[in-house]
N, C-alpha and C positions, 0 to 999 in steps of 0.2 A: 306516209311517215311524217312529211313535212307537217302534215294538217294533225295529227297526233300530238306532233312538238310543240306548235302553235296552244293546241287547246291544250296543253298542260300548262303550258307560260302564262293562259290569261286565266287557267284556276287557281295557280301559284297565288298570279294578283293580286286576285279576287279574295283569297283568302286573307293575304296581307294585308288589303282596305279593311277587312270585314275584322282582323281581331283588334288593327290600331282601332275603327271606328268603335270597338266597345268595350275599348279598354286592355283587353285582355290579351296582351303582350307579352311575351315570355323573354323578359330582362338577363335571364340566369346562363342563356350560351352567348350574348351580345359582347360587343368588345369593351372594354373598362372604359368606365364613364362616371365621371367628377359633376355630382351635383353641388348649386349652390344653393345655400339656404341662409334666408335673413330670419332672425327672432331678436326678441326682449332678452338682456340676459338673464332674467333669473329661468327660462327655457331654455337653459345649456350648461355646458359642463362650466362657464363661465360664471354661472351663479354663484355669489357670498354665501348662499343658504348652504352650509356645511353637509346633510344630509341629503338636500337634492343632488347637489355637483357629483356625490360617491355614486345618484342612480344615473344620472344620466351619463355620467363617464361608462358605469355599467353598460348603459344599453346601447351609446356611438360602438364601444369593443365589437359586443355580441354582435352587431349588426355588422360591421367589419367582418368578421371571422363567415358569420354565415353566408355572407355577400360576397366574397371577395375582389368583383369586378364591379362595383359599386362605390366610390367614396363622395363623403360629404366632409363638404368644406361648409363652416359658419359662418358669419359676418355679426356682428351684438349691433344691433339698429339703438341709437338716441335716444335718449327719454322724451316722454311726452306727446306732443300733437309732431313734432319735431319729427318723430319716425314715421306716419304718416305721408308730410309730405315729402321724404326722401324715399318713400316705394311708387307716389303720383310723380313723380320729376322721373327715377327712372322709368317708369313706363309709358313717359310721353318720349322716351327718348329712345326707349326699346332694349334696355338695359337692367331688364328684372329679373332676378332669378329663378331656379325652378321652380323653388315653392317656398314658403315664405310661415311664418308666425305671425296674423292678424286680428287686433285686439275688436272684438265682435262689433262694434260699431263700423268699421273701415269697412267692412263687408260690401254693403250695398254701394258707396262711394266706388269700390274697387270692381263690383261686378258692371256700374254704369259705365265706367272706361273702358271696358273690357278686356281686362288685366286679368281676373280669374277664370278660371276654366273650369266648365261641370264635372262633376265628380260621379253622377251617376253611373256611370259603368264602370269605375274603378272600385265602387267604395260598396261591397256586397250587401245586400239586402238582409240578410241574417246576422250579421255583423253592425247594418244600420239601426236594426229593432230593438238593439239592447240600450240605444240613448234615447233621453229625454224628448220623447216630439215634440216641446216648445223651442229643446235646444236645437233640432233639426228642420223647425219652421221658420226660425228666427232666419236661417241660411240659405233657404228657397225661395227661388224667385222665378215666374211662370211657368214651377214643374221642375227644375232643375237648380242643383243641391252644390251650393261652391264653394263651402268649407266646413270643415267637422270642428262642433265646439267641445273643447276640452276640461272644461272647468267650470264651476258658477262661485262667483265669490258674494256671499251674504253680507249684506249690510247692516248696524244697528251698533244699538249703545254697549260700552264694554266697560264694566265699571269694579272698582276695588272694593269686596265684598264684605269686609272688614269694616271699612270705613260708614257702607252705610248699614252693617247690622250693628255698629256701635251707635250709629244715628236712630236707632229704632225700628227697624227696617230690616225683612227679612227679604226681600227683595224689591228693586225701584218698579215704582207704579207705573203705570202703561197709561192711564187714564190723566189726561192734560193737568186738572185741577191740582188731581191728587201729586202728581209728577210736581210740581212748581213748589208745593208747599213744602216737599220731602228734598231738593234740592238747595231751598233754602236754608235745611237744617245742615248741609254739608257744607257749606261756607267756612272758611275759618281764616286765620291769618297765610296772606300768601298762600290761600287753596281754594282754587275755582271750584262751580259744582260740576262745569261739564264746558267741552270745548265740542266745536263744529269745525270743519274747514269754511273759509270763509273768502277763497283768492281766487283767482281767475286760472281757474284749472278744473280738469272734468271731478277732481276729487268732489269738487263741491256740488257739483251737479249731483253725482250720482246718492247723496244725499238728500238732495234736496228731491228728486223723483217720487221714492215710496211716498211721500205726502202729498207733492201734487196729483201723481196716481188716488192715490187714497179718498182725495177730493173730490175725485170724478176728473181728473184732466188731463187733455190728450195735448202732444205738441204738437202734433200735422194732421190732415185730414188724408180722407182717401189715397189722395193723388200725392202725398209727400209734402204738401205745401204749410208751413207755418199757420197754427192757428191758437198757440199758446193765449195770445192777446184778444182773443172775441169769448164773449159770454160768459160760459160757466169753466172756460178753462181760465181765461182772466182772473176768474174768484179763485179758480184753484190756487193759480201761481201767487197772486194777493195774499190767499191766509198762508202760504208757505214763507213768503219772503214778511212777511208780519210777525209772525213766528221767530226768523231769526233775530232781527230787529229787537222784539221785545224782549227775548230771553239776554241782551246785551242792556237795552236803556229801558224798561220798562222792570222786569224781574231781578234784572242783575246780577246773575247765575253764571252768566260767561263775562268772559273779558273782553274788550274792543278789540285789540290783538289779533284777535282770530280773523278778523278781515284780511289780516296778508300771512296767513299760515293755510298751509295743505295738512291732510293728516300723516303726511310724511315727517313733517316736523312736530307735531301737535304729541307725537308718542312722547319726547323727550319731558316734556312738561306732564305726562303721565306717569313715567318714570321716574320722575322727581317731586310725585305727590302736590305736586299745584293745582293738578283738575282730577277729580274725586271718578267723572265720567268721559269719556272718549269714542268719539264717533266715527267708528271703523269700517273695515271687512274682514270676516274667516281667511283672507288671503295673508293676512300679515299677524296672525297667532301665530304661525309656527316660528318666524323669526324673534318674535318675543319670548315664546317657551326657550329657544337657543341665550338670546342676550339675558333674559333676567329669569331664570326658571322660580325665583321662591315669589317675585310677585304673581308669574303662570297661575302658581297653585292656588291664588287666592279672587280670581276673575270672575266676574259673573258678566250675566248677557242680558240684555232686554231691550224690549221693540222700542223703536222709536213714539215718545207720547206725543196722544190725539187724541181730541174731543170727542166727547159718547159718541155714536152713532156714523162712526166714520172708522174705515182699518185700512192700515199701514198695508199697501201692496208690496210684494217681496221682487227682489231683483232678479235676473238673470241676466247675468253679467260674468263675460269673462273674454278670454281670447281663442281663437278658432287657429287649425290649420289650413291652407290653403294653397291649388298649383298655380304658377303661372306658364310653365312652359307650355308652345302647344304641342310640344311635336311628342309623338306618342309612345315611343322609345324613352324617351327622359321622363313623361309623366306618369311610368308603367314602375322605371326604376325610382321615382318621387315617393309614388303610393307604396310601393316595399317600406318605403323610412316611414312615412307617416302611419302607418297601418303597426310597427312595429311600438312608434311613440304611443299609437295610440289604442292596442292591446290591455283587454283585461286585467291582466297582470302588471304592465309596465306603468299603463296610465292609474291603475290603483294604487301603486308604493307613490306614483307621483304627486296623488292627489292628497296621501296620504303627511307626504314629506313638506309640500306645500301647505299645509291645511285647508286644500281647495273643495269646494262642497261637488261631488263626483254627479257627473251627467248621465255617466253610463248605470244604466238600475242594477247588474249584477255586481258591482263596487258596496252601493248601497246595500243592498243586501247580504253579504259575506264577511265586509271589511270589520273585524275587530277592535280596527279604531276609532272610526266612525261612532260602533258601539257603547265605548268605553273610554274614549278622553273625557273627561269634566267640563271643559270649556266647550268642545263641541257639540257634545249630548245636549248641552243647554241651548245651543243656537239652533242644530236642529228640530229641537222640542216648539219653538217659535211655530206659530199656526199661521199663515198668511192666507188669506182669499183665495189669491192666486200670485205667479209670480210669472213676469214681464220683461221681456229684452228690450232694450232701448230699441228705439225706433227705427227699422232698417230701411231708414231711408239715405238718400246722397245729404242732404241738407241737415243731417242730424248732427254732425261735429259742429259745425257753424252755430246753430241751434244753443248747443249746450253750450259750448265757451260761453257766447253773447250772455246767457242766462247768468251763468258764472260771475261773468266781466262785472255784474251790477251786484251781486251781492255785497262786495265788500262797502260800498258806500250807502247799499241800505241800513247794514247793520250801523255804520258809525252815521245814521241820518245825516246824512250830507242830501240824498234823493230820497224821496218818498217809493215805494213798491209801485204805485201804477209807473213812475217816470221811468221805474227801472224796467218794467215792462214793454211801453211804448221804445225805448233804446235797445232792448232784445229783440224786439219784433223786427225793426227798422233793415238793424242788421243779416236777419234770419232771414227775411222775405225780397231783400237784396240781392242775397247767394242764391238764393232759388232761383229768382228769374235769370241771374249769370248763366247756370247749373243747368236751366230748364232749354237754355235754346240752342 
């Protein structure tokens, strides 16, 4: 009898190792359990964006009602690189939440500390197949998957369509030459042709990417390590930061200004008819269509211009979910929430409210809106080679500020592009060997 009892206690166990080890936990008889969750606010019911805040209020209820031994508590994380390092601080300190909202670059930074937790036995197989595989390669790292991306937000020129079909122009040329001569005509008093970001922030980087892509140029090699400054990636970053440079002192087309504006600010001066064109993402139409709907109606879209024989690489860019708890009771009740945020349904009205371009293909294929907005149909029509996640490596935040850090004083020649280069590199290959040991 004794040895009966015994072998049922260690298949009880044994069971119990075996459903935490793959995941598959059953949260629903467990005792109520308060998770915590950090994100960006416009990823919460905390969002300005008036039509998000109604879904996601929507979907915290429903998940309440259907959970009811399950709540989630938010926290709205910092703007900028700022949120970053307050998720590395608490997880040097052991003080991270269950699972978190991580904008796709953090990724690999956060899987090197070992802060995220694999997903593959949480996160179903048939459920996986309907996203993007670049957006599920970006997140894997030897075999295992440690965050789902939930957006990709397209980059490129957004311009007042009025202004240049009065200029002659039935849409802005893609082709360098032709792009210079036709912004010239858009000039007028107190009206730029076209603003960049131009400040030490990723806004400008992720700008500045599709063309050093475009170029042929990588930032790191194999191993992660900075290689922006050798060779042909050198030329790359060269004809890019030459680029912004002249379209300031050279063409004349932008204003110096733009060296200490993000395009968080740069919208205002679109809305006030000073810059003709505005260099964006799909992520920030929809809050346009809400503040100014009768300029909405009049948008047009177009790639960024480049020289014959060379195409604008497209982004894939957004923000991922992610666990960090390990313990397998909390990351069973984690995946309930995320799997719910991150549903067919829930993440398509989200994509939809956002104006986020949808990673999951049955979005893409169904959504209506998608279909049938003006401003989107146009950006999806954009044909790109292929389209690329920033670089998942630890060393790639670092990276991009540095990168960032120097345009502003390329564009007002204070520094020539190599100098800005050789001081991106300096710093970039600095953090790596900190990073590397």
């Amino acid at each position: 009898m004794k040895r009966l009892l015994l072998l049922s206690l260690v298949f009880a166990v044994m069971f119990s190792i075996s459903a935490f080890a793959t995941g598959k936990v059953d949260v629903t008889e467990q005792k109520p359990i308060t998770l915590k969750y950090w994100t960006n606010d416009s990823f919460s019911p905390s969002t300005s964006l008036m039509t998000a805040k109604v879904v996601y209020e929507r979907i915290f209820a429903d998940f309440a009602k259907e959970n009811p031994n399950i709540k989630v508590e938010y926290e709205v994380l910092p703007g900028g690189t700022e949120a970053l390092q307050k998720v590395l601080a608490a997880g040097s300190v052991n003080q991270l939440p269950d699972f978190g909202a991580n904008d796709g670059f953090w990724v690999a930074r956060l899987v090197q500390s070992g802060y995220l937790q694999p997903l593959n036995d949480l996160w179903p197989r048939n459920d996986r197949a309907d996203f993007l595989k670049d957006a599920v390669d970006a997140v894997t790292f030897d075999g295992k998957i440690y965050a789902v991306w939930f957006y990709n937000g397209l980059r490129s020129l957004v311009y007042n369509k009025k202004v240049v079909n009065d200029a002659g122009y039935a849409t802005l040329p893609e082709e360098r030459q032709e792009y210079i001569a036709a912004s010239k005509k858009l000039l007028g008093k107190d009206q730029w042709a076209v603003m960049y970001s131009g400040d030490k922030t990723e806004y400008t980087t992720l700008h500045v990417l599709p063309y050093f892509w475009g170029y042929g140029g990588s930032l790191v090699d194999e191993k992660g390590k900075p290689v922006f400054h050798e060779g042909k990636n050198r030329e790359a970053l060269k004809r890019t930061y030459e680029w912004y440079r002249d379209m300031v002192q050279t063409h004349k087309i932008m204003p110096p200004e733009v060296a200490n504006l993000d395009e968080k600010k740069i919208v205002d001066y679109f809305y006030a008819g000073q810059t003709v064109q505005w260099a964006t993402s799909t992520s920030r139409m929809q809050t346009m269509k809400q503040n100014r709907p009768d300029l909405y109606d009049s948008l047009g879209v177009a790639n960024y211009p480049i020289e014959k024989g060379y195409k604008i690489v497209g982004h894939l860019s957004g923000w991922t979910y992610g666990i960090f708890t390990k313990d397998p009771v909390r990351q069973a009740a984690s995946w309930k929430f995320l799997a719910a945020l991150t549903s067919a349904k829930n993440l398509g009205e989200l994509n939809e409210v956002h104006g986020h371009i949808p990673v999951r293909t049955s979005i893409i294929k169904t959504s209506a809106f998608f279909k049938e907005d003006p401003v989107f149909k146009q950006w999806l029509s954009i044909k790109y080679p292929s389209l690329k996640a920033r670089d998942p490596v630890p060393v790639y935040p670092t990276a991009s500020l540095e990168i960032a850090a120097q345009m502003g004083s390329v564009i007002l020649g204070k520094i020539t592009p190599d100098q800005a280069i050789d001081a991106a590199a300096k710093a970039s290959l600095e953090e790596y060997e900190r990073t590397a040991r």
